[in-house]
C-alpha positions in Angstrom: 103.9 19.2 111.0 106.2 21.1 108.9 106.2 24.2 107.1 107.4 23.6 103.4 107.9 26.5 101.0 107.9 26.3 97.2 109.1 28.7 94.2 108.4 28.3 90.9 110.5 31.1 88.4 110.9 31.6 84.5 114.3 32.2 85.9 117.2 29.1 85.0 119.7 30.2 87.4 121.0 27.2 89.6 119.9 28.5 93.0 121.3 26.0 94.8 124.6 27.7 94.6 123.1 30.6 96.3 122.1 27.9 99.0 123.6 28.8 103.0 123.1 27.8 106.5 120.1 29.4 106.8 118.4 29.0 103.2 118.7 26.1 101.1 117.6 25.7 97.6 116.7 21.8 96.2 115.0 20.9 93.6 111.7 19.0 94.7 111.9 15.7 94.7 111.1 12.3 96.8 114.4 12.6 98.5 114.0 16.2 99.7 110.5 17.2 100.1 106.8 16.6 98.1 106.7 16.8 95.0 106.6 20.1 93.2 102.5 21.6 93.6 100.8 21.9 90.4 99.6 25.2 90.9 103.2 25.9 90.3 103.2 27.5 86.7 106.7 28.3 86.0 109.4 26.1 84.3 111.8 26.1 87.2 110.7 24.8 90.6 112.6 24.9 93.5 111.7 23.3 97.1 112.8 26.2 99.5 114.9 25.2 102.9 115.6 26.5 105.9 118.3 25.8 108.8 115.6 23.5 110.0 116.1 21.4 107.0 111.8 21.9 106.1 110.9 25.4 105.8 110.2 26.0 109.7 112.9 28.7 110.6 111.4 31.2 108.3 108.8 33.9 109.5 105.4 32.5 108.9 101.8 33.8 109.5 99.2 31.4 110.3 96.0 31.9 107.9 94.2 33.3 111.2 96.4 35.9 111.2 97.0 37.0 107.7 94.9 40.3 108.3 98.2 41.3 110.4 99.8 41.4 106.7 103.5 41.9 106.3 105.3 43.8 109.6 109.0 43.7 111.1 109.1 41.6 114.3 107.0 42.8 117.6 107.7 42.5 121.1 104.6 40.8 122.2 104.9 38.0 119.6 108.7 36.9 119.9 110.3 35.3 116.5 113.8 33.5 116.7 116.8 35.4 115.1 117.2 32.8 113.0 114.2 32.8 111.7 114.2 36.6 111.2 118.0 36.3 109.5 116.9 33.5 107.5 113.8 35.5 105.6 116.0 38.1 105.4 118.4 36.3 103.5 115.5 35.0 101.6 114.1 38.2 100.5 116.8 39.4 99.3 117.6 36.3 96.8 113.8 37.1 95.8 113.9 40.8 95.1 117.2 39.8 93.2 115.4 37.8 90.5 112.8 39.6 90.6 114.2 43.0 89.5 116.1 41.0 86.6 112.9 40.8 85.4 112.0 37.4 86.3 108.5 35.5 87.3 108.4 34.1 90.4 106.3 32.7 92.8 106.3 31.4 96.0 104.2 28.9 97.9 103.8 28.3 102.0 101.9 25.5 103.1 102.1 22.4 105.3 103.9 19.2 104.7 100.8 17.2 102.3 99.1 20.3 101.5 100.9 20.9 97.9 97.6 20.2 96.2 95.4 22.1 98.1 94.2 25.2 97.0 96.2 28.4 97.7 94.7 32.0 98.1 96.8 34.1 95.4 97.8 37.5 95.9 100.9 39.8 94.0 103.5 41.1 96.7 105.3 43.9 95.4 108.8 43.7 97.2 109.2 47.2 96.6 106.7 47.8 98.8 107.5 45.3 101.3 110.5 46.3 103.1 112.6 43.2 104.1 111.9 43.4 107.9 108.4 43.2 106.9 108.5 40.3 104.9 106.7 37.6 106.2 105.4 34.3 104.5 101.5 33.5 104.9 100.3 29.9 105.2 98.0 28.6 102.7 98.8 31.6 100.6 101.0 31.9 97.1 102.5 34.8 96.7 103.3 36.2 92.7 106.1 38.2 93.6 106.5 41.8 91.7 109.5 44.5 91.7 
């Protein structure tokens, strides 16, 4: 199984210039991912890469954990650097766009679970510093500055 990460932004920049080893943007189609999930509601959608090609080297929390919420990295649970590097990278594209003044949101679930039903919950990125930024499984996050 793969981990496959969705945004959906009022924003009509061309991300995929802004696309690197270690985060690539695409827009979703049947050649790069599922199709966009409807609970998507902005105009521009954007399937959300990693080095791993899916979404897998990001940091992710597993629902079961979610009540951890957002934390930098911890001994006792070791995360690959790239995985760390590439969320960094990530966060900072987010916080970008969103202190533009842009909508976004972003969506972690597993490969064929685009339809299901995500838990939604606003993330204030100013509140989240970016070692604590972690993606949660099943959830959709309404991003804020």
């Amino acid at each position: 199984m793969c981990y496959m990460v969705y945004m959906s932004t009022d924003c009509p920049d061309d991300l995929s210039l802004r696309s690197s080893d270690l985060v690539r943007f695409a827009k979703p189609s049947s050649e790069t991912c599922s199709p966009c999930p409807p609970m998507l509601k902005h105009q521009h959608k954007w399937f959300i890469g990693s080095k791993s090609e899916c979404s897998c080297t990001f940091r992710h929390l597993h629902p079961s954990a979610v009540q951890l919420g957002f934390g930098a990295p911890e001994d006792w649970c070791p995360e690959e650097q790239d995985q760390i590097d590439a969320t960094r990278e990530l966060y900072g594209i987010l916080k970008e766009i969103v202190q533009r003044g842009q909508q976004v949101e972003v969506l972690d679930c597993w490969i064929g679970d685009e339809e299901k039903e995500a838990t939604v919950i606003g993330v204030s990125l100013a509140e989240v510093p970016v070692d604590h930024f972690r993606l949660f499984e099943g959830y959709l996050f309404a991003l804020e500055p």
